[in-house]
C-alpha positions, 0 to 999 in steps of 0.5 A: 730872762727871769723876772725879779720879785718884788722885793728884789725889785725895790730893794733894786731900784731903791739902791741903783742911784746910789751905786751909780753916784757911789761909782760917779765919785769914785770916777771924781775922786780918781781924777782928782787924785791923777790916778785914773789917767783920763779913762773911763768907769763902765757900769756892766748893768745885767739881771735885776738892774737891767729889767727894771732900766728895759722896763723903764724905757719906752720901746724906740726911746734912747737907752741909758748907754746911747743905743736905742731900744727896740723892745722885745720880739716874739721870743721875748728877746730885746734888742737895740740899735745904733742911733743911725745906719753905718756911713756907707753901703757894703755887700752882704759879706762886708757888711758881715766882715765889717761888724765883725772887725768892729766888734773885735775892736769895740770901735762903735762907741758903746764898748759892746762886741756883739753887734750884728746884721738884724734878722727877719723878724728885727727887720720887720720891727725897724720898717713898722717903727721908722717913723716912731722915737728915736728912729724917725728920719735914721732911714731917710738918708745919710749926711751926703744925701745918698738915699737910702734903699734898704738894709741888709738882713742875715737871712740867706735864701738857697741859692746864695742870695741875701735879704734886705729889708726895704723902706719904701712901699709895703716895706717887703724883704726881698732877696738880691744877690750879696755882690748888690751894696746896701746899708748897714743897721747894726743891731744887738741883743740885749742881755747886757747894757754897759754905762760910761760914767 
């Protein structure tokens, strides 16, 4: 992602606010006038306006959309996460199968389709940050008391099993066969971030 110059970056986050109470009283104004019908404004936020919102934001605090940030990785990806895990527990396949449906349908709530399994590395950044921010107590359990013994992760090893990344102990990634069910922690990357206004 190329850094903006300074110039740009002020002139950027000087006029930010006003495009988004420009667009929050065009919302207003269409409501009132029964022409936007109850639907929603979405703001896609990219380049400019998005490094100066990621760098703005501490890494594991809650993003502009609801999300929550989990900085950059060593390539200098960033990357985020839904607040909490998927309500169940899935084999490896469906755990692919139901992202994938969901992204068809945008049907996490963010109105983003590109939410997946975390890799290795994504992983890692979870484990050592599940007590920071926003991510403290989301890997404890769910609201049925289930606890919760690891999430699954993309990698596959040679002979067909799958990694998960687990919470206890030292926190290792361990291969199991994809027929075992585990959690699911969507994650995405962020080269994009879309505001509902």
């Amino acid at each position: 992602m190329t850094m903006p110059t300074k110039s740009v970056r002020q002139y950027t986050a000087k006029n930010m606010r006003r495009v988004l109470q420009t667009l929050a009283l065009a919302k207003k104004t269409f409501a009132d006038a029964n022409y936007f019908k109850g639907g929603q404004i979405s703001l896609r936020v990219t380049t400019e306006i998005l490094e100066i919102i990621l760098q703005n934001t501490r890494p594991f605090e809650e993003l502009s959309d609801g999300t929550i940030y989990l900085g950059g990785d060593a390539k200098g990806v960033h990357w985020a996460t839904t607040p909490q895990m998927l309500p169940c527990e899935a084999t490896h396949f469906h755990a692919a199968m139901t992202l994938h449906l969901m992204n068809s349908q945008k049907a996490l709530d963010y109105s983003y389709a590109d939410w997946w399994i975390p890799n290795q590395e994504v992983g890692t950044i979870l484990y050592q940050n599940r007590n920071n921010g926003m991510l403290k107590g989301s890997f404890d359990g769910d609201k049925f008391g289930h606890r919760r013994r690891g999430i699954w992760l993309s990698r596959t090893t040679g002979n067909g099993w799958a990694l998960i990344q687990q919470f206890d102990g030292k926190g290792e990634q361990m291969p199991f066969e994809p027929s075992n069910e585990f959690s699911v922690r969507p994650v995405r990357k962020i080269d994009h971030l879309i505001i509902q206004l």
